[in-house]
Each structure stands twice: as C-alpha cells, then as structure tokens.
N, C-alpha and C positions, 0 to 999 in steps of 0.2 A: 045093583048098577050104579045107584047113585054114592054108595059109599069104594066103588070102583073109580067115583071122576074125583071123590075127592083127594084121593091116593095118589091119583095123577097129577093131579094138580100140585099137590105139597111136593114131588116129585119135578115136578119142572120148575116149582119157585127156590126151590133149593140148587137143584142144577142153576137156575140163574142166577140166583145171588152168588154162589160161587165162581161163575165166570165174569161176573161184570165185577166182584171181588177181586178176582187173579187179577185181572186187568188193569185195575185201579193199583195194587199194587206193581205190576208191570212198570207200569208206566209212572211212577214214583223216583222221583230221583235218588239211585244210591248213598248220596251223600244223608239224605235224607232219613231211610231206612237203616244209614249206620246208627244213627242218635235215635232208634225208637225208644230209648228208655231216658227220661230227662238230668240230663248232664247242668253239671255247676259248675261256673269258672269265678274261681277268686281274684280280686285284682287288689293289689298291691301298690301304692301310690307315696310318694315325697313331692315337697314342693321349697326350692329356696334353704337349700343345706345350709349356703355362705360359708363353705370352709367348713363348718362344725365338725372337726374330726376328733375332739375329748368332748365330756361330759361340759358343762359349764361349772366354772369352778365353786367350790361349798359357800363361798362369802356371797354368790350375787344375792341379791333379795326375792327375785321375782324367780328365775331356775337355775337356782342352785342346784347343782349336783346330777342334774335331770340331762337327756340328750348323750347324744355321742355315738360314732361310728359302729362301736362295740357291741352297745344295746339293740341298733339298728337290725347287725346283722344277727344277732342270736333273734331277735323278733323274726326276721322273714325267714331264718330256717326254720323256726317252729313251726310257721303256718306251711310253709312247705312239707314239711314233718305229717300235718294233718292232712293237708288239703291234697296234696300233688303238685299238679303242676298248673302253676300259675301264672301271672302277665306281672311284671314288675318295671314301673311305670316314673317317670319323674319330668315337673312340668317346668323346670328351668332356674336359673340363679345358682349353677353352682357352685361356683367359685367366689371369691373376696368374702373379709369378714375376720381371717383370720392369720396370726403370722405364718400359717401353712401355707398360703396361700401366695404371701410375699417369697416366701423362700423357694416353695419349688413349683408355684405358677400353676395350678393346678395336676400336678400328676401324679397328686397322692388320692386326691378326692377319685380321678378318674380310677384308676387303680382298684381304691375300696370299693367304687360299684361293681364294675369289673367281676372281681373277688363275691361280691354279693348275688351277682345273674342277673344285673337289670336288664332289661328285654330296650327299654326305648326312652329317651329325654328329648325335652326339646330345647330349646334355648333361650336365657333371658339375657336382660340390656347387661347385667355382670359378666354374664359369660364371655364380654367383649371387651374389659378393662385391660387384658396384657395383647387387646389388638389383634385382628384375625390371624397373622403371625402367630403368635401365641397360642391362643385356639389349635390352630394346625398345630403346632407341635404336641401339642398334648394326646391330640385325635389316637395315636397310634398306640396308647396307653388305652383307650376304651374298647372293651368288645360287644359293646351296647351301639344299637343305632340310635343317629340324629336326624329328629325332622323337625322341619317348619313349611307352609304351605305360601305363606303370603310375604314372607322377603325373598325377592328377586335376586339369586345367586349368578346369573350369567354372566355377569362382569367380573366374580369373585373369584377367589381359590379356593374359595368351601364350596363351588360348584358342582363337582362330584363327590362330596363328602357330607352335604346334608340333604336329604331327600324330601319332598313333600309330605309322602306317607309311606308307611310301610304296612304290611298286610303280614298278621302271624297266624300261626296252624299252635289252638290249644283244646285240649279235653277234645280236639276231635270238632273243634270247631274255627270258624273264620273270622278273623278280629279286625279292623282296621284301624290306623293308627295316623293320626297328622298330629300338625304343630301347627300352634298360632304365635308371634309373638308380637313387641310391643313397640309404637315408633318409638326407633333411636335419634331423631335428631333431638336436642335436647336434653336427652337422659344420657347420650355417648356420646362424645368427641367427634366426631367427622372422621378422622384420621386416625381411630381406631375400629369403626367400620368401614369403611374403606368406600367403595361402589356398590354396597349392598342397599338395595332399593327395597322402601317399604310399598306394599298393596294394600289395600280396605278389608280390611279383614271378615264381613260380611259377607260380602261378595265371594271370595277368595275359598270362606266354608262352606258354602252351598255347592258351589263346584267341584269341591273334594268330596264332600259327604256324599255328593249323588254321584260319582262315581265310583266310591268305596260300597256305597248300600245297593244302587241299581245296577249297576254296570260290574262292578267287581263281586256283588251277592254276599258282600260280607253278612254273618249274624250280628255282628256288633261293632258300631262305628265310634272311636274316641279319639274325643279332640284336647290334646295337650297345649293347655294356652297359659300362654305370660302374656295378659291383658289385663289381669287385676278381675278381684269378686264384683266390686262396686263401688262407683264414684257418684258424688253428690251430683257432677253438671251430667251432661249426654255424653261422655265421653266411653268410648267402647267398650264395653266390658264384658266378662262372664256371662251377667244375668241377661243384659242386652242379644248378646252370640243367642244363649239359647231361645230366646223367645221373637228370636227375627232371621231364625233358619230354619231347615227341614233335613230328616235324616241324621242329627248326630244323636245317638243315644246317653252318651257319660262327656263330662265337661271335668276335667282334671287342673282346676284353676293354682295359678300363684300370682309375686309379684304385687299383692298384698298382702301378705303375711295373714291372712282373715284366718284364724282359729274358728271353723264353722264345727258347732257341739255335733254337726249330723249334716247327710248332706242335704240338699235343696232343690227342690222340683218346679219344672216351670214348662210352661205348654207354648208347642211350634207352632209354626206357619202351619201345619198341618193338623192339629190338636191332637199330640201326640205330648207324653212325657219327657221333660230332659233332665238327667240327675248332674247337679252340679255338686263340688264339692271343692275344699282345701282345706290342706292342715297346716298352715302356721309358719312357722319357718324353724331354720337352725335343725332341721334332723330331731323336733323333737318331739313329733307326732308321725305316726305313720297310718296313713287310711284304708281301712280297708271298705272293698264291696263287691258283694258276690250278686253274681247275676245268673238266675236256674231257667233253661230252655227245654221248654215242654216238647215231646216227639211232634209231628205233623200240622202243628202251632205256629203261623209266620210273627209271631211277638213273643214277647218274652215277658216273664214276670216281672214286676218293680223290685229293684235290687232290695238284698239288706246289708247292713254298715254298720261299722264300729271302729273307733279311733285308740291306736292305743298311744297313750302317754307313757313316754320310755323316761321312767327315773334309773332304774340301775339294772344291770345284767339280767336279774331274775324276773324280770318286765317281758 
C-alpha cells in the first residue's frame, strides 16, 4: 500500500511539473524562445574618418603608410566572412581633412561607406563645413542611416532626413541606435548650421534610452556620440553620458581622437555597466565588440574587444 502512494505520488509530481512546465513555456514570448540558444552580435565601429580615403603617405613620422579606405573595407569583410552578420557603426566627423574632401564635398567618403554596408552614423561639428546645403546634397550618395537625438531639426531641411534613432533586426535580435552630438555654436559658423537648435544632452539620452530599452524592448541600446571621451573641466562628455544615465548599454564615442588601447566601463544611475569606447581618427583603427546573449537571461554578458590597427591590405 505504501509503496502504491508512493508511485502515486511521483506520478502526479511529474504530471505537474510538466504542466506548470508547458505553461511556463506557453506563456514565454516567442521572440524569446526563438534565441533559446545564445547568439552573438559583433559590432563594428569608426570614429572621425576626416576624409582619410588613402593610406597616409610613407614620409609621415608618426602613420605612415597605415589607414586608408582600402584596408577599411577588406577588414570588415573579413569579420563579415567570420562573424555574419553584423551592425556597422560610425560616430561622426566625416568629412574635411583631405583634398577629397575639397574637390568632391563629401560623396566619395559617403559612397565608400555605402559600398562597405554601414548600417548607421551620426554626425559631427565637420559634417557641417560645406553647410546643411552640402550635407543634403551628399545624403542621396548614403544608404546608411543618420541619427542624432538632441539637435532640434524642425526648423531644418535635415528634418526628415536625420532621425533620433533607429532600431535594427540582427542575429535575430533588437538593437537600438541614437546619436548624440556636439554644441556647434563656436565650433561652426552659424550660417552653416543654419536653425539647427542644440538640447542638453543628458537629458535628451535618458529619454531616448528609456524608450529604446522600455518602451521599444530593444536587447541592446547604442548611443553614437560626438561629445568627446573626456575633458579636464565639467564639460559633457563620454564618461560623464554614461555615468549620469540609465539604459544605454555601448557608448560609440569620437570627436576626440582618444585612441582608447580597450574599451572603458563605467556604472549608471542604476548600477549597471556602460562600455565606452573610441578609436582614434583618420580610418585608422577599427573597433570591434561583440556582445553574447544568453536564452531566458534579461542581461547580457560584458562584451569582448579588440582594436585593429590597419597598416596595409593584409591587416
């Protein structure tokens, strides 16, 4: 008898744990259950091309012979070659610096991205030298979007042509994507930004991040900022952004030129992780960091990085 209740019993704890099971997976969102196995998204990152469309020439001292559009693009089809399919990223400054840049104003840079698959850029104080005019003309040479979250377009005619953020479908996952940039009064002419209003850029990321990560359910929120790594006084930056917001996961910095050996971790308003990072300028570093998301896991693991120095094709 008693080895009859115990038979009964492992018999209705098995019936239940597979029904309170089924259930629990029922009620699991598909999206969910599509990634039960954990997926890796590589991200691909430039910051501050300036024109760099050759190598720099063999006489300079400091990079010679290093850089150049060429290297660029044989770098990200490699990783592409590895990886699949990845997010290809660029945090602004792209144009001036070079007589390419004098001659045909930008539509050879856009062009090479273009050609290369960048997914999203945002915009620095250069991007503004040949004047919104300018700008616009080039836009129709890019098949890459432009965001920025905190200069105020409605008076512009980049109005409908730069967005706050953008949201991408990769590896089967949700990315979110904004721009931050940098005040132009002072750094640009008036009269080649035109009516474009800057916002506090603080403020400006909190409100995008939380409705990119809460509202929109992204897995992953990245803020593309030409604010600069870090300044000596209080002046906005990088390190500041992450460590006086909430919700952005990756910090794509430029605008400093900062050659960072790795990126840089720094804890939110909510004491959470933020990886910061830039590579340098002139196209002569390219960043990478991959970030792996575990099945039924609302976080994700600390990315890993590595920077490659493009001296010649075989880089």
């Amino acid at each position: 008898m008693e080895e009859l209740q115990k038979n009964s019993r492992k018999a209705f704890l098995k019936q239940t744990l597979y029904l309170v099971g089924f259930g629990a997976l029922a009620n699991t969102p598909v999206k969910v259950l599509a990634r039960a196995k954990a997926k890796t998204l590589t991200i691909l990152h430039t910051n501050d091309w300036h024109s760099r469309i050759e190598p720099f020439p063999a006489f300079d001292k400091k990079f010679g012979g290093k850089g150049g559009a060429a290297a660029r693009a044989t770098y990200i089809n490699k990783v592409r070659k590895e990886k699949g399919e990845i997010l290809l990223l660029d945090a602004g400054d792209i144009f001036q610096g070079t007589p390419y840049f004098n001659f045909f104003g930008g539509e050879l840079e856009y062009k090479l991205m273009s050609e290369m698959g960048y997914d999203c850029v945002t915009l620095g104080n250069h991007d503004f030298d040949a004047g919104i005019d300018g700008l616009i003309r080039q836009i129709p040479h890019a098949t890459f979007d432009m965001v920025n979250a905190n200069y105020d377009f409605s008076n512009s005619p980049l109005k409908e042509k730069v967005k706050p953020y953008k949201i991408y479908r990769k590896q089967g996952l949700k990315i979110g994507v904004f721009g931050l940039g940098i005040e132009l009064d002072g750094l640009v002419p008036a009269k080649l930004y035109g009516n474009i209003k800057y916002n506090e850029p603080i403020a400006t990321a909190n409100k995008v991040a939380e409705e990119l990560k809460l509202k929109q359910k992204c897995d992953l929120v990245i803020c593309l900022s030409h604010l600069g790594y870090k300044y000596q006084s209080n002046k906005v930056c990088d390190e500041i952004l992450a460590t006086k917001t909430a919700h952005i996961d990756l910090i794509i910095g430029g605008h400093t030129h900062t050659f960072l050996p790795e990126p840089v971790f720094y804890t939110n308003v909510i004491n959470k992780k933020v990886c910061v990072n830039q590579v340098g300028w002139a196209g002569l570093q390219v960043g990478s960091i991959s970030y792996t998301f575990e099945p039924f896991v609302n976080t994700v693991n600390e990315p890993t990085s590595s920077v490659a120095t493009l001296i010649n094709l075989e880089n």
